[in-house]
C-alpha angles and dihedrals in degrees: 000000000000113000089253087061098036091063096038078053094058100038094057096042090060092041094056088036089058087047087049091057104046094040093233141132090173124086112299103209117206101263114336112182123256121221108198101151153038097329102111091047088047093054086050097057089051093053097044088044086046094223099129100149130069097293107085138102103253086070089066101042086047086057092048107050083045091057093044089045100050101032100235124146089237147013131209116188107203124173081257156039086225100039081054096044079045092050096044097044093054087052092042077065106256120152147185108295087019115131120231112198109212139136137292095212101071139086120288094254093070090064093035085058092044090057107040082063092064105259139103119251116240122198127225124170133264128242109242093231108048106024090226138119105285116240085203095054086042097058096045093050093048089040081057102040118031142085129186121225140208085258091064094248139130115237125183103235095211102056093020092223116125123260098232103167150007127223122195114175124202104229121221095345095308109131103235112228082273091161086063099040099053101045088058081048097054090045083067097029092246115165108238105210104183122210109209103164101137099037111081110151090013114124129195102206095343096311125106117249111248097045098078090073134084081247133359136198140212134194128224100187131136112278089036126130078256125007142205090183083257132004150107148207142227122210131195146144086207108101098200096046092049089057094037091055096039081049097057095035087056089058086270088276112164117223112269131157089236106336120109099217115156122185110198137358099302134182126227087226093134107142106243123246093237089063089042086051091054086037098058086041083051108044094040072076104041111119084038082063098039091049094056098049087046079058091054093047086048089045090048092043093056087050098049093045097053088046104053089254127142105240112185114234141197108275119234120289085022137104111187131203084226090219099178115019107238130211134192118214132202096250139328089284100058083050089050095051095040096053088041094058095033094055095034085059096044099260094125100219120172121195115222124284121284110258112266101230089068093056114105093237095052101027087112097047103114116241142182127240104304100189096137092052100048085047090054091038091066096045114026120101137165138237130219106271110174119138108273110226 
């Protein structure tokens, strides 16, 4: 079979295998939220209530069922996954003119946050196999570039800014190698703020990701393992960051029977009662989701396996919630010609972000050598990954 044939072979075969598995001839969008439970009663009990806004119960009981799931000291439910990596990183201490080290293979909302907290994005490469931020290129970069002062912080000696955070970001649900890269951080008492957004139900060495951090995030939109239409969570061990968190993300205002008194610049980035509602309802059925979508990965990986095709997996000492099913192709070529024919036959597929450090807001942020991101940029594509029911 010529080389031309060998790859239209393949295409077709995993596109009618994806429409096997999710028994559909109509259009299979990437990852579309389920709703399989009490939402919609929920919903109901808000309305009827009238607390709509971010004062309810079921904020609070969100807040608690994603503690007690994840393990973490303390939850923070905030209207985003970047309001909440914005949030966590100001109280993490970053401020205007900081540095945040982070990587380049992730999506924009990382660096926005990153931004919008006062500090400059760095870029430092991923790890192949885990898409994550690599402990090994960390510690060289920080090795070539930083000096310690009398005040007990890290400064890049090339810019002279201090380095005030790291953000490593687990990437479609893979735990990065987060053990390794906090212990170089704390060497040089730098802040790990981990943005776990897509990995809800995904463990590095039974912990949750999210929870290694000073502080950790996760992300309820739409196309998330769970969804409140919009939201986010802050996680913590840490008491006083959790209030103070909870404090700024409430407009700062302090509690008064009737007086407005507010105490510092604060956010209205409370997450609303309505979302909370559609979280509980959500999570009362998350390992039956996360099962299933184990099911789907299993289901890919026998298929790619038995095709000659790359299937991401889950790394060592990990279990991951395999949000979105990820695929590595030969070149940029054989992506090309796989999203082109996926998305023209209604089998909705998405390569992987462009790297941020191409991006125009980001084009002057100084990075390492990325080869390992530039390599995965040109060949990694996902599957669609919704729960099959």
């Amino acid at each position: 079979m010529k080389e031309g044939e060998r790859i239209n072979s393949m295409l077709q075969n995993l596109t009618n295998f994806i429409r096997k598995i999710y028994n559909s001839q109509e259009f299979i969008p990437l990852h579309a939220p389920k709703f399989l439970g009490k939402e919609k009663e929920y919903l109901n009990e808000c309305i009827d209530t009238t607390f709509v806004s971010y004062v309810g119960a079921f904020v609070t009981r969100f807040e608690e069922m994603t503690r007690d799931f994840t393990g973490a000291g303390f939850a923070v439910a905030t209207v985003s996954g970047t309001t909440a990596l914005q949030i966590a990183l100001q109280i993490a201490g970053v401020k205007p003119g900081d540095e945040v080290i982070t990587q380049p293979l992730t999506f924009a909302a990382t660096c926005n946050a990153i931004v919008h907290s006062g500090g400059t994005p760095v870029f430092v490469d991923v790890d192949k196999n885990t898409l994550g931020m690599s402990p090994d290129k960390l510690y060289d970069f920080l090795s070539e570039i930083s000096i310690m002062k009398d005040d007990g912080h890290c400064y890049n000696k090339i810019t002279g800014k201090r380095i005030a955070g790291c953000v490593p970001v687990h990437i479609f649900g893979f735990p990065a190698r987060i053990a390794e890269i906090i212990e170089i951080c704390d060497r040089y008492n730098i802040p790990v703020v981990e943005d776990a957004a897509e990995s809800l139900g995904s463990f590095y060495k039974g912990n949750h990701t999210g929870t290694f951090g000073k502080l950790g995030i996760l992300s309820y939109n739409g196309n998330k393992t769970i969804t409140t239409g919009g939201g986010g969570m802050i996680l913590t061990d840490d008491e006083e960051l959790a209030k103070r968190a909870k404090h700024i993300t409430t407009t700062a205002k302090k509690p008064h029977p009737y007086e407005f008194v507010h105490d510092e610049i604060g956010y209205n980035f409370r997450m609303p009662n309505v979302n909370a509602a559609i979280g509980v309802a959500q999570m009362e059925y998350i390992d039956r989701i996360l099962e299933n979508k184990r099911q789907t990965a299993m289901l890919y990986k026998e298929f790619c396996e038995d095709n000659g095709i790359e299937f991401i997996t889950e790394p060592e000492n990990t279990f991951s919630n395999y949000w979105l099913n990820t695929i590595v192709l030969e070149s940029f070529e054989a992506r090309n010609e796989f999203l082109k024919h996926t998305n023209e036959n209604g089998v909705m597929t998405r390569p992987i972000w462009r790297l941020m450090n191409k991006l125009v807001m980001f084009e002057q942020c100084q990075s390492g050598n990325l080869e390992n991101s530039l390599w995965l940029e040109e060949r990694v594509v996902n599957l669609p990954s919704s729960v099959r029911v």
